[in-house]
N, CA, C and O atoms as CSV, one atom per row, in Angstrom:
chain,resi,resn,atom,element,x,y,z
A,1,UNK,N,N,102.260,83.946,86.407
A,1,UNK,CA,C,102.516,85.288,86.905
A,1,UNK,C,C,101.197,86.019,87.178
A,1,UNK,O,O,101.131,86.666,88.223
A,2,UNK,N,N,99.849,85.979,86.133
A,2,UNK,CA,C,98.867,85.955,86.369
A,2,UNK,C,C,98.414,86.020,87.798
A,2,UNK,O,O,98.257,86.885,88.659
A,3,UNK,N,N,98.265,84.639,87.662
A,3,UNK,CA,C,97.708,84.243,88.789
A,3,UNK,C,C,97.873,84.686,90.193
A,3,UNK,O,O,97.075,84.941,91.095
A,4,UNK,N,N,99.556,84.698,90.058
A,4,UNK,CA,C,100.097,85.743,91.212
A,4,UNK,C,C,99.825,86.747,91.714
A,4,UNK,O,O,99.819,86.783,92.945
A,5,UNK,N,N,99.596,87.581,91.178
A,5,UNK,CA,C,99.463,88.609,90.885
A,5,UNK,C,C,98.086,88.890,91.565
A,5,UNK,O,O,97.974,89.688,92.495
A,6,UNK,N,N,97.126,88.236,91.079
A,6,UNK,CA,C,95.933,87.909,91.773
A,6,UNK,C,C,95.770,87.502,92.886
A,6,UNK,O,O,94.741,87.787,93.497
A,7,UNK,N,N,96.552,86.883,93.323
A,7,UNK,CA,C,96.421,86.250,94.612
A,7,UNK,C,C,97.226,87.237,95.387
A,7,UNK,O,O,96.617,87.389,96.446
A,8,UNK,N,N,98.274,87.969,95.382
A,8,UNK,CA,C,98.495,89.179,96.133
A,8,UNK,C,C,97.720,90.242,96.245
A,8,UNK,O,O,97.930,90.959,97.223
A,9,UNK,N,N,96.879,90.540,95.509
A,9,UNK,CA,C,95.847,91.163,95.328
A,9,UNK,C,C,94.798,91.274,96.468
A,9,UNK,O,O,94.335,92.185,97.154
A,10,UNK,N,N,94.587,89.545,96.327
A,10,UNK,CA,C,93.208,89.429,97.106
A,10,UNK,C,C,93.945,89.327,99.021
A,10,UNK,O,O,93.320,89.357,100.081
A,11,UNK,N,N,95.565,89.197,98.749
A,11,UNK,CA,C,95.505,88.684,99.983
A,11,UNK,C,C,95.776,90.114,100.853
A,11,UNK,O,O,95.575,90.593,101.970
A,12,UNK,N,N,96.201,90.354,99.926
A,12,UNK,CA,C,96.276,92.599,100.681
A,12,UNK,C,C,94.793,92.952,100.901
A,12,UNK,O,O,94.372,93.295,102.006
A,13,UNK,N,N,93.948,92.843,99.703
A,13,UNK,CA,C,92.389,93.392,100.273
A,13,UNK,C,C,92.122,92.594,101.675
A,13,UNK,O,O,91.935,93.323,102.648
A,14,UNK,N,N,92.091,91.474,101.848
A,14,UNK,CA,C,91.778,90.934,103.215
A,14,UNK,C,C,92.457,91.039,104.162
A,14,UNK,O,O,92.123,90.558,105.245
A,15,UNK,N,N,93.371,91.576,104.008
A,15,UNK,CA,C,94.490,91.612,104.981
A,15,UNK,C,C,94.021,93.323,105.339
A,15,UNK,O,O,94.267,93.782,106.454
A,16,UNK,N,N,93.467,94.005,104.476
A,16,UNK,CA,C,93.181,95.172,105.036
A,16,UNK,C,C,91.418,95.173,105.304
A,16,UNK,O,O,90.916,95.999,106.067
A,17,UNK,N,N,91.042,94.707,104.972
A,17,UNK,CA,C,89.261,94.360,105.572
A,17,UNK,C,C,89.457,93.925,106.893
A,17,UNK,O,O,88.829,94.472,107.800
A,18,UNK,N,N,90.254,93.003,107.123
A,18,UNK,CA,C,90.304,92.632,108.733
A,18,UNK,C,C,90.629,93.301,109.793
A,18,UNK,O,O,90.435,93.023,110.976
A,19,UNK,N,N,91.258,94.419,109.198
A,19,UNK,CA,C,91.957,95.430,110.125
A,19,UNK,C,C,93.210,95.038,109.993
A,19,UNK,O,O,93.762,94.218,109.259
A,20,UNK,N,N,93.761,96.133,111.258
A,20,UNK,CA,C,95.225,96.994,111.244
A,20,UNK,C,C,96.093,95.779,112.120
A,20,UNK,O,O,97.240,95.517,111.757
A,21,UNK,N,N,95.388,94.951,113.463
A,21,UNK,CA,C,96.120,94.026,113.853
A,21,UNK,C,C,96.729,92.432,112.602
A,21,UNK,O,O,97.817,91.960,112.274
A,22,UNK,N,N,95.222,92.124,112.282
A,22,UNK,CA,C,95.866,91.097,111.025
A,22,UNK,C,C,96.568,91.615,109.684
A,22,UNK,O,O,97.024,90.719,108.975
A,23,UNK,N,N,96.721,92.914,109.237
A,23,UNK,CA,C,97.939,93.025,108.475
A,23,UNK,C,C,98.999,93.570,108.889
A,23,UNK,O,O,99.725,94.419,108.372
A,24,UNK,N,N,99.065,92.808,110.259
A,24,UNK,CA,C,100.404,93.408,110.787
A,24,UNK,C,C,101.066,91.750,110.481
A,24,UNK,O,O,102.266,91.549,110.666
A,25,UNK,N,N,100.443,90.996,110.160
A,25,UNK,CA,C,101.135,89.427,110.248
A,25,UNK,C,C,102.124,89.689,108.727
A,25,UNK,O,O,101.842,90.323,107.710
A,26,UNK,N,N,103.066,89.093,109.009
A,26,UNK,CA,C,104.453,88.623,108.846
A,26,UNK,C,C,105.027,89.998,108.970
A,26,UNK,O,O,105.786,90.456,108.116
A,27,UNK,N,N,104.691,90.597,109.947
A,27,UNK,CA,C,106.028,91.408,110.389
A,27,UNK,C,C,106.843,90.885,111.826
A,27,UNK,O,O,106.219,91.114,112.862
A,28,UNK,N,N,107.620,90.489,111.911
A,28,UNK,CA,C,108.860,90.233,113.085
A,28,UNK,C,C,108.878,91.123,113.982
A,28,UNK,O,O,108.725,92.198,113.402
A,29,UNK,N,N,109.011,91.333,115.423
A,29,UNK,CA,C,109.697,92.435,115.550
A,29,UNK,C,C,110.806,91.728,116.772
A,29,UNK,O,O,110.664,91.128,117.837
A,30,UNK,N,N,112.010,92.210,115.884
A,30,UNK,CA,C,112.951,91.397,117.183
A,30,UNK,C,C,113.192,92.151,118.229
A,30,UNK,O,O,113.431,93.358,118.188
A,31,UNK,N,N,113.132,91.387,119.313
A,31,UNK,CA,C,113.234,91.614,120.936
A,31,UNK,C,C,114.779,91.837,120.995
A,31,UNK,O,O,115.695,91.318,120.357
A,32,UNK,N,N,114.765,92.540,121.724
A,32,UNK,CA,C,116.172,93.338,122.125
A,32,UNK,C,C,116.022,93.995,123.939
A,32,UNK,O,O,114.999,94.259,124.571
A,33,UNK,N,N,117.540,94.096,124.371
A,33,UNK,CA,C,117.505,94.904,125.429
A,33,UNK,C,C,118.347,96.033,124.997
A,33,UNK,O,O,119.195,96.154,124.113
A,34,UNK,N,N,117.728,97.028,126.120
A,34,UNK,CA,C,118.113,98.552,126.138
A,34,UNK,C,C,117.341,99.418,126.740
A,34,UNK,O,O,116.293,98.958,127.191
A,35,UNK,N,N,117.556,100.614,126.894
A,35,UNK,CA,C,117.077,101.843,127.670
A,35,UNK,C,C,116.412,102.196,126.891
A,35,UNK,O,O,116.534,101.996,125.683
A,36,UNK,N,N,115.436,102.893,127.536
A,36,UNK,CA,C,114.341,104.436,126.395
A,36,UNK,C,C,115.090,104.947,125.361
A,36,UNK,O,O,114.673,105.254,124.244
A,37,UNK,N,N,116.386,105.038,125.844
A,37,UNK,CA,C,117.336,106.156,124.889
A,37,UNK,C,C,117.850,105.195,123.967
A,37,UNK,O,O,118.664,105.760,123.237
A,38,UNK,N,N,117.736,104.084,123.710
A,38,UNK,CA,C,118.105,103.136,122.499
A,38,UNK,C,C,116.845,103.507,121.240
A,38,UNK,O,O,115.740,104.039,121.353
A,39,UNK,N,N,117.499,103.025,120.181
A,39,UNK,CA,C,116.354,103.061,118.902
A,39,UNK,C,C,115.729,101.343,119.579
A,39,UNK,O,O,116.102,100.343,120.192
A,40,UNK,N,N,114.159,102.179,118.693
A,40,UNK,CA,C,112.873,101.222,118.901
A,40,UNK,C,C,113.573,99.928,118.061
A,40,UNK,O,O,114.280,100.135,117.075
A,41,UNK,N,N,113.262,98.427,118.625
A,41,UNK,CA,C,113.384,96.867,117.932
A,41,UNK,C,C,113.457,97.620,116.535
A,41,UNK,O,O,113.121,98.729,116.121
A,42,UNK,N,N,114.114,96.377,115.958
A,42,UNK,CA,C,114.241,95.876,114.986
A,42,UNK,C,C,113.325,95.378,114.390
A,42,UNK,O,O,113.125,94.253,114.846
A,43,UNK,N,N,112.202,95.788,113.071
A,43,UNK,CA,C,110.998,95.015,112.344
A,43,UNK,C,C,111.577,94.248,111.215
A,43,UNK,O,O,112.333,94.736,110.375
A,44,UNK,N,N,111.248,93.242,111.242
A,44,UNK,CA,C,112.046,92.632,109.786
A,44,UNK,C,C,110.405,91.845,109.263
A,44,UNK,O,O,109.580,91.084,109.768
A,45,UNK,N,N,110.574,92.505,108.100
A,45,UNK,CA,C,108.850,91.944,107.157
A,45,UNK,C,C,109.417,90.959,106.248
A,45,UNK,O,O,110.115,91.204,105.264
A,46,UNK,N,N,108.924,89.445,106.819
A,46,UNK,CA,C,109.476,88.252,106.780
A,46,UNK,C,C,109.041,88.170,105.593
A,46,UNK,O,O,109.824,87.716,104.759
A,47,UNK,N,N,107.279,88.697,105.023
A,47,UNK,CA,C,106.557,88.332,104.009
A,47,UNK,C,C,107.453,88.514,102.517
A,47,UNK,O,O,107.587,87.768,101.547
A,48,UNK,N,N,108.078,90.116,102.902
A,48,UNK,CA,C,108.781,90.550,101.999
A,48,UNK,C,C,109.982,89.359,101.464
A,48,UNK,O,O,110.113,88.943,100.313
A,49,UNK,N,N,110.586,89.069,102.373
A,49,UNK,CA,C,111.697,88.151,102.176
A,49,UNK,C,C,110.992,86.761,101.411
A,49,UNK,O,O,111.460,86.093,100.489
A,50,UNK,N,N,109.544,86.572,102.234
A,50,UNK,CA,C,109.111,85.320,101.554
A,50,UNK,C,C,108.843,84.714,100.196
A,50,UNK,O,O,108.982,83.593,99.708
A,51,UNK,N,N,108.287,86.200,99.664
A,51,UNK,CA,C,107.688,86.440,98.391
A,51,UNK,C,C,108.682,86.162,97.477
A,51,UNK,O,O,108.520,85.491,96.458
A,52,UNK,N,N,110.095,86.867,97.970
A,52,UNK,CA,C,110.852,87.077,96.705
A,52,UNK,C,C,111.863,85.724,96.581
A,52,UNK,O,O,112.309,85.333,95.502
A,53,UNK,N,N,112.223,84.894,98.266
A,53,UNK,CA,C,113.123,83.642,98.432
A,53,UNK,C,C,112.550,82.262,98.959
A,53,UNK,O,O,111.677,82.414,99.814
A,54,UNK,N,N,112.773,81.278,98.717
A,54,UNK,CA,C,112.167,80.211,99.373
A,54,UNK,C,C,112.573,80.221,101.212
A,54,UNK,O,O,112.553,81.326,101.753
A,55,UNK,N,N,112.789,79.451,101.751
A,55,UNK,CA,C,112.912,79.344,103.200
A,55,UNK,C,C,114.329,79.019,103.205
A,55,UNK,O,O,115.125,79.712,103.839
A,56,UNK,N,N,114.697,77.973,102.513
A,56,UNK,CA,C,116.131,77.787,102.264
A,56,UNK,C,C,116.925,78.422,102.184
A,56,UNK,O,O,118.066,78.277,102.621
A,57,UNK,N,N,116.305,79.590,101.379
A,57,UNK,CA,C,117.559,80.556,100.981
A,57,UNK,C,C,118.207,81.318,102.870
A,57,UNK,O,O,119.361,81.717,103.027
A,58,UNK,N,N,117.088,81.332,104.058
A,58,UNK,CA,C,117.690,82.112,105.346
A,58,UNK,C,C,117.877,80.793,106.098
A,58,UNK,O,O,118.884,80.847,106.805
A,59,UNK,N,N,117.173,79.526,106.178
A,59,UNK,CA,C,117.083,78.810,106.557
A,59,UNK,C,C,117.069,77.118,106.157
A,59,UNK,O,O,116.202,76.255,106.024
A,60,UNK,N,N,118.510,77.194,106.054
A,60,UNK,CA,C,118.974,75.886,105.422
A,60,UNK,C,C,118.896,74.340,106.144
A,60,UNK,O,O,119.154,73.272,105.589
A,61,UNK,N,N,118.461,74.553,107.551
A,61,UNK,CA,C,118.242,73.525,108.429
A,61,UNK,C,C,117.208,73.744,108.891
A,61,UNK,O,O,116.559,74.691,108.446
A,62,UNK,N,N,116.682,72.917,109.977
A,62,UNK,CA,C,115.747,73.198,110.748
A,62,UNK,C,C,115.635,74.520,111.655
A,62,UNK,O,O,116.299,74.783,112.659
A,63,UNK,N,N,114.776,75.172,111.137
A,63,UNK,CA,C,114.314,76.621,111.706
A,63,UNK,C,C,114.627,75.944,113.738
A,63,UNK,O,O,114.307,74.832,114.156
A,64,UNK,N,N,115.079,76.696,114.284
A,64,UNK,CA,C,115.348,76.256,115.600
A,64,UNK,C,C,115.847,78.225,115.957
A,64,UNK,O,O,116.265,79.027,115.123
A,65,UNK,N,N,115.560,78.495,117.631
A,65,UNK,CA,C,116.120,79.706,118.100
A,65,UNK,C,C,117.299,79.723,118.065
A,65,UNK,O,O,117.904,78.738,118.488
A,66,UNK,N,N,118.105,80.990,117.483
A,66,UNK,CA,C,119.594,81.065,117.697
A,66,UNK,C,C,120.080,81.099,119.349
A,66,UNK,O,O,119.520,81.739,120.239
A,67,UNK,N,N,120.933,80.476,119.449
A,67,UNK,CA,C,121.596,80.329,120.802
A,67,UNK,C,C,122.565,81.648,121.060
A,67,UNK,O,O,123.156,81.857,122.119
A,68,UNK,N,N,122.614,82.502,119.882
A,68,UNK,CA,C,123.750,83.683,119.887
A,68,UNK,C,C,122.758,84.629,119.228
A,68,UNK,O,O,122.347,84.466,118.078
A,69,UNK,N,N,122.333,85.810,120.175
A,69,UNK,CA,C,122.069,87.115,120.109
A,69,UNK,C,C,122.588,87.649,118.710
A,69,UNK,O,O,123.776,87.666,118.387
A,70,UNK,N,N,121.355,88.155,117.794
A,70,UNK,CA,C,121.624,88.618,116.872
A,70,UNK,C,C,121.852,90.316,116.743
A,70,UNK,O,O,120.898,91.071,116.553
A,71,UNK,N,N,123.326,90.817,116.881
A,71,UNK,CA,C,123.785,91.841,117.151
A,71,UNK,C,C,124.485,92.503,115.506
A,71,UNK,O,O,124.614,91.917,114.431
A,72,UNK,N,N,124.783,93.738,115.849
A,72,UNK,CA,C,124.907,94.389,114.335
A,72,UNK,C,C,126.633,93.513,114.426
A,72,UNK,O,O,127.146,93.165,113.363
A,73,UNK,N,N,127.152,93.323,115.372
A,73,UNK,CA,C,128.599,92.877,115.015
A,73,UNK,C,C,128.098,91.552,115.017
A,73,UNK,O,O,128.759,91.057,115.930
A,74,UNK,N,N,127.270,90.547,114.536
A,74,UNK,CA,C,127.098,89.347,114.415
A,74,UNK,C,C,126.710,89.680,113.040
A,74,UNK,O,O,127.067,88.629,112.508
A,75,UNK,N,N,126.363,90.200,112.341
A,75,UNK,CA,C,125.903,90.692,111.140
A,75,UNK,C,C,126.406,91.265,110.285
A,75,UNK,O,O,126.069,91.335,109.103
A,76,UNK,N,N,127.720,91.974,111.104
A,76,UNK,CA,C,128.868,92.643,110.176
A,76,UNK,C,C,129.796,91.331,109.689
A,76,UNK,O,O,130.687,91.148,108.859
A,77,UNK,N,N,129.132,90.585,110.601
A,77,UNK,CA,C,130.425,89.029,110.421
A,77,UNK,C,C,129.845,88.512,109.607
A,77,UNK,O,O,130.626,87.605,109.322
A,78,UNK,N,N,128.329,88.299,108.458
A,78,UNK,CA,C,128.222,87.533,107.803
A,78,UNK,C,C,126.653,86.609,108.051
A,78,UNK,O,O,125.900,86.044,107.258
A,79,UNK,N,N,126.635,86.769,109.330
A,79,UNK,CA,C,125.702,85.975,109.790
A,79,UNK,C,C,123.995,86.544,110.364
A,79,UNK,O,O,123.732,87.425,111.182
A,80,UNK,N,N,123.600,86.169,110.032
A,80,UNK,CA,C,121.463,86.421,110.027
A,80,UNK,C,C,121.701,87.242,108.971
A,80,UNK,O,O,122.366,86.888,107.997
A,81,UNK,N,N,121.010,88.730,109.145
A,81,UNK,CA,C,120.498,89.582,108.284
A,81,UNK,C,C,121.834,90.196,107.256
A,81,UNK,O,O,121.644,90.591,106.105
A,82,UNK,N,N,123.062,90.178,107.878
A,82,UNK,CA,C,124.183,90.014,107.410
A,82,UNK,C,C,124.728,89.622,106.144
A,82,UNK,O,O,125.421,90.294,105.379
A,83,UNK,N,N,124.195,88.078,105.991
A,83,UNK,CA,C,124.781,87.412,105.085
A,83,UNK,C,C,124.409,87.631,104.116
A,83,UNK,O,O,125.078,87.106,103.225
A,84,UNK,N,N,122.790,88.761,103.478
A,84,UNK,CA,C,122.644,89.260,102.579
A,84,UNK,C,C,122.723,90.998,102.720
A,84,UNK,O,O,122.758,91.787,101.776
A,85,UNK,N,N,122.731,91.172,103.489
A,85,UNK,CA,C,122.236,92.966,103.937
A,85,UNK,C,C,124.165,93.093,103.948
A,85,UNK,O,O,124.591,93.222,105.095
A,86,UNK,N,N,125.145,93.072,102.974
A,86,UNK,CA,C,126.702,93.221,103.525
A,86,UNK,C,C,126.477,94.700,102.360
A,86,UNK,O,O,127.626,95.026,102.062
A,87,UNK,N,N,125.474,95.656,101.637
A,87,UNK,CA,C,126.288,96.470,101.270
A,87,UNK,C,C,126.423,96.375,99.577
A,87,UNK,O,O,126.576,97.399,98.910
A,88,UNK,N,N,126.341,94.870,98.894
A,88,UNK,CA,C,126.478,94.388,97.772
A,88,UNK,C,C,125.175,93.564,97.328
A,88,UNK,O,O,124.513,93.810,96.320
A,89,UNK,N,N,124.930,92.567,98.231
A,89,UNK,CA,C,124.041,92.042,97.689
A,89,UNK,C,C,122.810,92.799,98.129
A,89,UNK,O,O,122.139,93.397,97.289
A,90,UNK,N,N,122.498,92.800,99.351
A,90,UNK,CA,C,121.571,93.903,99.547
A,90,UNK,C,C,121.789,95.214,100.704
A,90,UNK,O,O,122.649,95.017,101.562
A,91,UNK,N,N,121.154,96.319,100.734
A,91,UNK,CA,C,121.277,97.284,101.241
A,91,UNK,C,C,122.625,96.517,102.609
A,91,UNK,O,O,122.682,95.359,103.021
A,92,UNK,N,N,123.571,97.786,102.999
A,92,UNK,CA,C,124.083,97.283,104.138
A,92,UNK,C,C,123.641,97.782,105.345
A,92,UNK,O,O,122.671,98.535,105.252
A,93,UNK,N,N,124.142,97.546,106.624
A,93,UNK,CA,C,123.448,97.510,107.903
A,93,UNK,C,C,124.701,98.752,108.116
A,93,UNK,O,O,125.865,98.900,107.744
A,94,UNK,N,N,123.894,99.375,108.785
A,94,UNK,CA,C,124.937,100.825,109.485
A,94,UNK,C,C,124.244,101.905,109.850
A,94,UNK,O,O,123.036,101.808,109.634
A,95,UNK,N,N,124.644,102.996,110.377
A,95,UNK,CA,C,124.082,104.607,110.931
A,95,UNK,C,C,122.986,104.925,109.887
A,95,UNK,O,O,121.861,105.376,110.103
A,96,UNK,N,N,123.683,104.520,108.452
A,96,UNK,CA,C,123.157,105.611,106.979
A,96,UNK,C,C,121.865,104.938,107.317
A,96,UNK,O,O,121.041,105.847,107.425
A,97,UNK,N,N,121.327,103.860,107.521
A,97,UNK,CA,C,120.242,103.022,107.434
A,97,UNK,C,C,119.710,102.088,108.569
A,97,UNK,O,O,119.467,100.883,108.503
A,98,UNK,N,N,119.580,103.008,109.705
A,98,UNK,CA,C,119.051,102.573,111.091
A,98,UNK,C,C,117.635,102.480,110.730
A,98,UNK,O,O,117.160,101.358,110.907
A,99,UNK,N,N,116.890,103.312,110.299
A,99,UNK,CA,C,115.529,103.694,110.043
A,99,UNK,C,C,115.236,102.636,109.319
A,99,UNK,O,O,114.071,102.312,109.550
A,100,UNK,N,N,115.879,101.754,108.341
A,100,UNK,CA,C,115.089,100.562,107.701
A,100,UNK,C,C,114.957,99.739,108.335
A,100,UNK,O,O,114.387,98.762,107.849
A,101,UNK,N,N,115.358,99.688,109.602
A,101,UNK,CA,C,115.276,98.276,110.375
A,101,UNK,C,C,114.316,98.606,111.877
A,101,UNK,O,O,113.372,98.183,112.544
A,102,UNK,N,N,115.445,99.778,111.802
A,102,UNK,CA,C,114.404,100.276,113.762
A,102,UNK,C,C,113.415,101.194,113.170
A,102,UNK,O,O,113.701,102.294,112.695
A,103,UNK,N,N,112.258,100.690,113.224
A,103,UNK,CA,C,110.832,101.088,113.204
A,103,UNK,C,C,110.097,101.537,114.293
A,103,UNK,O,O,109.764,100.668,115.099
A,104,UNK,N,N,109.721,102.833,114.543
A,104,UNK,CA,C,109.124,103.192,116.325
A,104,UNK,C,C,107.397,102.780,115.733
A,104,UNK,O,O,106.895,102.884,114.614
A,105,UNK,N,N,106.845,102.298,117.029
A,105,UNK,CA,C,106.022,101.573,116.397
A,105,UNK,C,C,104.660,102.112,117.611
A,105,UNK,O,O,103.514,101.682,117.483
């Protein structure tokens, strides 16, 4: 735990010595269509997810592009950010909590 601990440490100081573009790495930002008048993409901070789950836990096969548009009604069904973000296990996806996801950037 130590050690950990340390090593997050050092990897935030360098991550902020390098500047503002390299600690922008492991943030996502998913591509979407829409008008001006839509909320800004979707940021999902992969690091966050990394730290706390192995790869397995989002990605049980070979990491490959989804062939199906990841939409809030693809998500209300269970599936991508969904299958943990339902509300119980973690925060849910809806109006109350647009701002945790759409980030204006």
């Amino acid at each position: 735990m130590r050690r950990l601990g340390l090593g997050l440490l050092v990897a935030g100081t360098l991550a902020i010595a390098a500047g503002a573009e390299d600690a922008e790495e492991g943030l996502v930002t998913l591509k979407r269509q829409g008008g001006p008048a839509d909320p800004p993409p979707a940021v999902f901070p992969h690091w966050v997810h990394r730290i706390r789950y192995t790869c397995y836990a989002c990605h049980p096969g070979p990491i490959q592009p989804s062939a199906t548009p990841l939409t809030h009604e693809v998500m209300a069904g269970g599936q991508g950010c969904g299958a943990c973000h339902d509300g119980r296990t973690a925060w849910g996806i809806g109006f109350a909590t647009c701002t945790r996801c759409h980030v204006a950037r």
